[in-house]
C-alpha positions in Angstrom: 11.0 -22.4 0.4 7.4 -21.8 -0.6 6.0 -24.0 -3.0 4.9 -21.2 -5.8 1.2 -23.3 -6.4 0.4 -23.2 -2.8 -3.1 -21.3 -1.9 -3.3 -17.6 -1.1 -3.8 -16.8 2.4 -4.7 -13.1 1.9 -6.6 -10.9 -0.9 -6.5 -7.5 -0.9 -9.7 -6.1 -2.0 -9.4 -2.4 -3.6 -13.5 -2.0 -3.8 -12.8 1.7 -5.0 -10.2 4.0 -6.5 -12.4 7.4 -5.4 -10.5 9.0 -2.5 -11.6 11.9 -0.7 -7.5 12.6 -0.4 -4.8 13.9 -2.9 -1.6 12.7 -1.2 1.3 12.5 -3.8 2.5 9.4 -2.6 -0.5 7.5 -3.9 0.5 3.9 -5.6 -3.5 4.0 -7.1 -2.7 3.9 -11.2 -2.6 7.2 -13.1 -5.4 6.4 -15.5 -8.3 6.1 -13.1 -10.7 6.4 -15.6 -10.6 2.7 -16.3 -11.5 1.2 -12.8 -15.3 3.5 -12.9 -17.0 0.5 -13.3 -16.7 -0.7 -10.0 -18.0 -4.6 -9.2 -21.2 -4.8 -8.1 -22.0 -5.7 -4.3 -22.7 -9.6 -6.1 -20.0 -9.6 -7.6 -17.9 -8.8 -4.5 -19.7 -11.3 -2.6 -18.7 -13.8 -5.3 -15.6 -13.2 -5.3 -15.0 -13.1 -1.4 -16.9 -16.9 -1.5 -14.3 -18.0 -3.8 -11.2 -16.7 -2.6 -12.3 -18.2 0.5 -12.8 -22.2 -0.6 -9.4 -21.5 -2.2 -7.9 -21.3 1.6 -8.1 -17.4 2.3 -7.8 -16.7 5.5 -7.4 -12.8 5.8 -9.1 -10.2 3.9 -8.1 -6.6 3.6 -10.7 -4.2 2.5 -9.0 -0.8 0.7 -9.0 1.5 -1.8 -9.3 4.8 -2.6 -11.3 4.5 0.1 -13.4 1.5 0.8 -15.8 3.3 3.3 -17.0 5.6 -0.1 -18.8 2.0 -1.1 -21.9 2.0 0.5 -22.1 -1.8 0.7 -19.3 -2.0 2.9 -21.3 -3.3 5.4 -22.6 -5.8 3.3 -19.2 -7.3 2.1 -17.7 -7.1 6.0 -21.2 -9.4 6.5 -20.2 -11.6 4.0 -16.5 -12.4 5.0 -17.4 -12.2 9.0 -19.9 -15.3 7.7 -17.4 -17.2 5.5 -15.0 -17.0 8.9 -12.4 -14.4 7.5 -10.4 -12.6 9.3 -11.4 -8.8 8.1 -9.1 -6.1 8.5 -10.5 -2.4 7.3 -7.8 0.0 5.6 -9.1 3.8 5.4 -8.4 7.4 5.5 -11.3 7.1 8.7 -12.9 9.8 6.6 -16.5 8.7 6.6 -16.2 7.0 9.6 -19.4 8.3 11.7 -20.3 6.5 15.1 -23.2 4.7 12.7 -21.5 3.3 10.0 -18.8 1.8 12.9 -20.8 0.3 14.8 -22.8 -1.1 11.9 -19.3 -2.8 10.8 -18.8 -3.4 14.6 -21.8 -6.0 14.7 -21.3 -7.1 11.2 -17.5 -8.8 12.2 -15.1 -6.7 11.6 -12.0 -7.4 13.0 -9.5 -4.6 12.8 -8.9 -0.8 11.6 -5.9 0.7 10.1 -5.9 4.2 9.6 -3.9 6.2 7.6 -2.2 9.3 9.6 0.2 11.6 6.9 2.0 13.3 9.9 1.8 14.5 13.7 1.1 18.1 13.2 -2.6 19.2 11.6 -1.0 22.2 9.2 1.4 19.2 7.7 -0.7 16.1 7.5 -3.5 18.5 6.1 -0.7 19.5 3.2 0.2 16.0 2.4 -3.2 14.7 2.7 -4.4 17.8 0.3 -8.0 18.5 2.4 -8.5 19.3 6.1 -8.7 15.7 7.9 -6.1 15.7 10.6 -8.4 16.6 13.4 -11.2 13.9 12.0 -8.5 11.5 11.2 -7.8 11.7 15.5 -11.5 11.6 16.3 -11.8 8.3 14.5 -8.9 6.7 16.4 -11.0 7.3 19.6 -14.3 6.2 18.0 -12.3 3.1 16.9 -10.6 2.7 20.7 -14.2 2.8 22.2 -15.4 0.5 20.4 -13.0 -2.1 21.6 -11.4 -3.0 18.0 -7.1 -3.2 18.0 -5.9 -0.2 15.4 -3.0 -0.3 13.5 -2.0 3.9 12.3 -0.4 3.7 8.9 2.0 6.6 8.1 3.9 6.6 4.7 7.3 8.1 4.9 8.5 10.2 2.6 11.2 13.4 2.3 8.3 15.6 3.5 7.8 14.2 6.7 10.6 12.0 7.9 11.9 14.8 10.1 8.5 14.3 12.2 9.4 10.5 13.0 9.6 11.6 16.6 6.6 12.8 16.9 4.5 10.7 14.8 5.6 8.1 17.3 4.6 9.8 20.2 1.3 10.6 18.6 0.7 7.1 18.1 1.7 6.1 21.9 -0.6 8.9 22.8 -3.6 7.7 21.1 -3.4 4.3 21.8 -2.0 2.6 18.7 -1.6 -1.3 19.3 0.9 -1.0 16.4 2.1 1.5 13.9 3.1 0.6 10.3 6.2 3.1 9.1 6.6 2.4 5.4 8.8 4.9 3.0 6.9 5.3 0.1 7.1 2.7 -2.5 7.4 4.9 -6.3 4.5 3.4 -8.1 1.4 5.5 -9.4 1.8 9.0 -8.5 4.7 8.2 -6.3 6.9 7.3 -9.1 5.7 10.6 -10.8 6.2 12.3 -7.5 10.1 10.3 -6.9 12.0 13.5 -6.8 10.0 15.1 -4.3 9.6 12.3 -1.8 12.9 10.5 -2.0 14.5 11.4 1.4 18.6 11.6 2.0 20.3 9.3 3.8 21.2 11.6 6.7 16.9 11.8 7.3 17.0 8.1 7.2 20.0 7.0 9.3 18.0 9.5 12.0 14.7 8.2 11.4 16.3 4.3 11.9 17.6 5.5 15.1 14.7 6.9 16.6 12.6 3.6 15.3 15.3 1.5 17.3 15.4 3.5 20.7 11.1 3.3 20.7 11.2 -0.6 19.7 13.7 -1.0 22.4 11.8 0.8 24.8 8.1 0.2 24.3 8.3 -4.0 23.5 5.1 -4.9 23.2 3.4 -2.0 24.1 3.1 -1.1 20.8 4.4 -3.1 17.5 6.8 -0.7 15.6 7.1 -2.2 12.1 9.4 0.0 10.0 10.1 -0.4 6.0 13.0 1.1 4.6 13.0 2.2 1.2 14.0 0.1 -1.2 16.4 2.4 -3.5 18.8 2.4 0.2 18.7 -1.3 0.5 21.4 -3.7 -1.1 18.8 -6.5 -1.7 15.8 -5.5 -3.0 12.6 -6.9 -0.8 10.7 -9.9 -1.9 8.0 -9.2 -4.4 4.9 -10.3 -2.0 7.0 -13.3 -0.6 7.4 -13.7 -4.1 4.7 -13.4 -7.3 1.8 -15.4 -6.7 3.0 -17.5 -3.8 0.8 -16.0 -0.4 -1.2 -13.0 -1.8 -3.2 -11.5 -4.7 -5.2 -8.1 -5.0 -8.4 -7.4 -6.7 -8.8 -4.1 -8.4 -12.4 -2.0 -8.3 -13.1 -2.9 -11.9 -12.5 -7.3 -11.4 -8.4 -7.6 -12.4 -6.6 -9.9 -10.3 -3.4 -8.9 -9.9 0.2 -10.7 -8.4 0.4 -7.8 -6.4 -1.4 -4.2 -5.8 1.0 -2.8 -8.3 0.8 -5.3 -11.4 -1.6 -3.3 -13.7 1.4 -1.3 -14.6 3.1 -4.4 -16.3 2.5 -5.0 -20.1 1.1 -8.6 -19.4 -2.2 -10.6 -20.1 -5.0 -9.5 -17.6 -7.2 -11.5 -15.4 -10.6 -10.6 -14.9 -12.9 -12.1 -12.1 -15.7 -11.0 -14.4 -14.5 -13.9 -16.4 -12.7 -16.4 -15.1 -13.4 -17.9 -10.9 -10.8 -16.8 -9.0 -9.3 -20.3 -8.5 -8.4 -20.6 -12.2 -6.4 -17.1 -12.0 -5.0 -18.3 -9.2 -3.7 -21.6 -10.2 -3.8 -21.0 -14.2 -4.1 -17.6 -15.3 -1.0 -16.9 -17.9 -0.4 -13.6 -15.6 -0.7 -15.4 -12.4 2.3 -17.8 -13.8 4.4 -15.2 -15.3 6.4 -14.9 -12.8 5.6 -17.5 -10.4 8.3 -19.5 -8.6 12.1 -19.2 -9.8 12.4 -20.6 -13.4 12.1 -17.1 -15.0 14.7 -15.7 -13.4 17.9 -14.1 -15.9 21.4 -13.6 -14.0 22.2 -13.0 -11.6 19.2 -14.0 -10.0 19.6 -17.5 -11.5 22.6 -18.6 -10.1 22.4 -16.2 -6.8 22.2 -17.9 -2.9 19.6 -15.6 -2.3 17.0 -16.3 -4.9 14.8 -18.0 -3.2 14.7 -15.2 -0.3 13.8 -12.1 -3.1 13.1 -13.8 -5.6 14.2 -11.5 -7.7 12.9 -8.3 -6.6 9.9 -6.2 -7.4 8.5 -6.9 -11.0 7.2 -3.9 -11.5 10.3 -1.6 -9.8 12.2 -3.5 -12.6 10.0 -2.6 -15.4 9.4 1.2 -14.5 13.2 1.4 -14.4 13.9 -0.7 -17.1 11.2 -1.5 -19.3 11.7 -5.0 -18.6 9.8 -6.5 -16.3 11.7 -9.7 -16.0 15.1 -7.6 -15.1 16.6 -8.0 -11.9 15.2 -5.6 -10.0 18.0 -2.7 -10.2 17.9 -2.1 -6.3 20.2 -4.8 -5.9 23.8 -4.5 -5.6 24.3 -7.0 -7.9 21.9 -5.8 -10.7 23.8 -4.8 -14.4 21.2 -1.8 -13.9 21.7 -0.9 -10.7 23.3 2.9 -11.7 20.2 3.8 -12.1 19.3 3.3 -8.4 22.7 5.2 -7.4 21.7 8.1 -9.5 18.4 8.6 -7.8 19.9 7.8 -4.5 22.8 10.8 -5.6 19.8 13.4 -6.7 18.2 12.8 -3.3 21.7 14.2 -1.1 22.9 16.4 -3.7 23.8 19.2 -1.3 22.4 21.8 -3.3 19.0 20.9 -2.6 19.5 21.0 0.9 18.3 25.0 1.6 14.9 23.0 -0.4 12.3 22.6 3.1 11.5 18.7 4.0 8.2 19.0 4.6 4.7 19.4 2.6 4.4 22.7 1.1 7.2 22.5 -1.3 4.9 22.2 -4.3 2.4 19.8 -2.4 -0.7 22.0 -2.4 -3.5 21.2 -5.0 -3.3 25.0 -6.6 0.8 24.0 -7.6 -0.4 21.3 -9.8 2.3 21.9 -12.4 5.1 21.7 -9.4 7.8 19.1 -8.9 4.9 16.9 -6.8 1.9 17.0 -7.6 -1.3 15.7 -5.6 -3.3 12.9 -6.9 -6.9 14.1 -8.5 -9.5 14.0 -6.2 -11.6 11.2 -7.9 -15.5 11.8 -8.1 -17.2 7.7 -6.4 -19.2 6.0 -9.1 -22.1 4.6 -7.1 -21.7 1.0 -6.3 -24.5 -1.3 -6.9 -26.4 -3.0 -4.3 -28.7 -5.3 -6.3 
């Protein structure tokens, strides 16, 4: 077990919500009005000191899109200094030969980039803007400049069909791994469930195509595939459990347990007003959930409480309204119909003739349609002072 007051070894820094994309899976929050007053390149660099004399080790730069802060290069500076590892998460829109090779010789580590689907006329759907093409130019810039790249694809009902050839577009460009994660239903996801919630035939076919390519590449190229929770019998561990390994920092200073935290009706912590050790190790939302003391039945008295600690806080409280629920994936959870009537909507047969893939209400004019595409945000410029 994890002791829960052990230092963090990864923060995920969300420098901006702004997003040149729309896709309708987007975890971002749904009021982004309140994250506009982004930190301040000082503020940043603060905060990256910190987290580092509190044992960090990795740092994930992310958004929105974090190459829309033009002090990027600045803040990869700072961690490349502090001896962080520094890993770059982005839509590769914005991604000129310049600006990477300017975050080439200021440290930077690694790329992920964020591919919707294998086809242009689909991945530009789901993405809502022409970027497939631009998205596949920046894998190669990425490739000749010598860094490892990880392609992120979120699976959903719209493109699980295309499994097959999202994997062979990732051998073909050279992936050194590929991150296949169904969509998690936070943000505009959870608005979006109904539309993105695949059937179980899609994912009993998607698991076996995963399975033949793991067995056949190795370690050519890491496969890492996420199933989605409301199909699992355990839920997955919140984070290797709140607090205990990793924290996120939102554009506007909140620390959270974990990128989707803001949702939950608890006390905030700011790193405009308290150092990032003190939320770590004190903060009243930082504890909340820490460890296994919390826990109702029947987590309390389960074998495996210690391995999912419950579940996903805040999959419990948009189900419930109760946070500190067992997290109503689980088998075992008083509230788990609601999980099984989701699951039920998603193979109803008569929504079978209904076309799994983006189009089906996913274009920006059908804003009023089952999914609906998160709002392009406008970037408030970041200082540099």
């Amino acid at each position: 077990m994890n002791n829960p007051m052990d230092n963090p070894y990864g923060l995920l820094a969300e420098l901006t919500y702004a997003c040149p994309l729309q896709c309708p899976y987007c975890s971002n929050p749904l009021e982004l009005d309140k994250y506009r007053q982004e930190l301040s390149t000082k503020d940043w660099q603060r905060v990256i000191t910190e987290a580092a004399e509190l044992g960090v080790l990795q740092l994930h730069l992310s958004g929105g899109e974090p190459l829309l802060r033009r002090d990027i290069v600045d803040l990869v500076q700072t961690a490349s200094d502090l001896g962080l590892y520094t890993n770059l998460i982005t839509s590769a829109l914005g991604l000129s030969e310049r600006r990477a090779q300017q975050l080439r010789d200021a440290g930077l580590d690694h790329v992920q980039i964020s591919i919707q689907a294998d086809q242009q006329e689909l991945s530009d759907q789901i993405a809502g803007i022409r970027s497939f093409d631009r998205k596949l130019e920046a894998v190669k810039l990425v490739r000749s400049l010598g860094w490892p790249i990880t392609l992120n694809v979120v699976l959903h009902r719209q493109n699980l069909d295309h499994i097959e050839g999202i994997l062979d577009m990732a051998e073909r460009v050279g992936a050194d791994r590929i991150e296949l994660a169904n969509t998690q239903y936070y943000g505009w996801a959870g608005m979006n469930r109904s539309g993105l919630m695949p059937s179980r035939e899609q994912l009993e076919h998607s698991e076996r195509v995963v399975r033949e390519r793991q067995e056949r590449l190795g370690d050519k190229m890491e496969i890492i595939y996420v199933i989605p929770d409301y199909y699992s019998k355990f839920p997955k561990p919140c984070m290797d459990g709140w607090a205990s390994r990793q924290f996120t920092i939102t554009p506007n200073g909140d620390a959270l347990p974990c990128p989707a935290a803001q949702s939950l009706p608890l006390p905030r912590a700011n790193v405009r007003d308290h150092s990032v050790a003190w939320i770590w190790r004190d903060s009243p939302l930082f504890n909340e959930y820490r460890g296994t003391d919390w826990m109702p039945e029947p987590c309390q008295s389960c074998s495996r409480r210690e391995i999912d600690f419950g579940g996903c806080r805040c999959q419990a409280f948009a189900l419930t309204g109760d946070a500190a629920r067992t997290d109503p994936v689980c088998h075992l959870s008083p509230d788990h119909g609601l999980v099984e009537a989701a699951v039920a909507e998603a193979n109803d047969p008569s929504r079978a003739n209904a076309p799994a893939r983006a189009g089906n209400g996913l274009t920006p004019r059908t804003r009023q349609s089952k999914v609906q595409h998160r709002p392009v945000t406008v970037p408030t410029p970041a200082t540099t002072e």
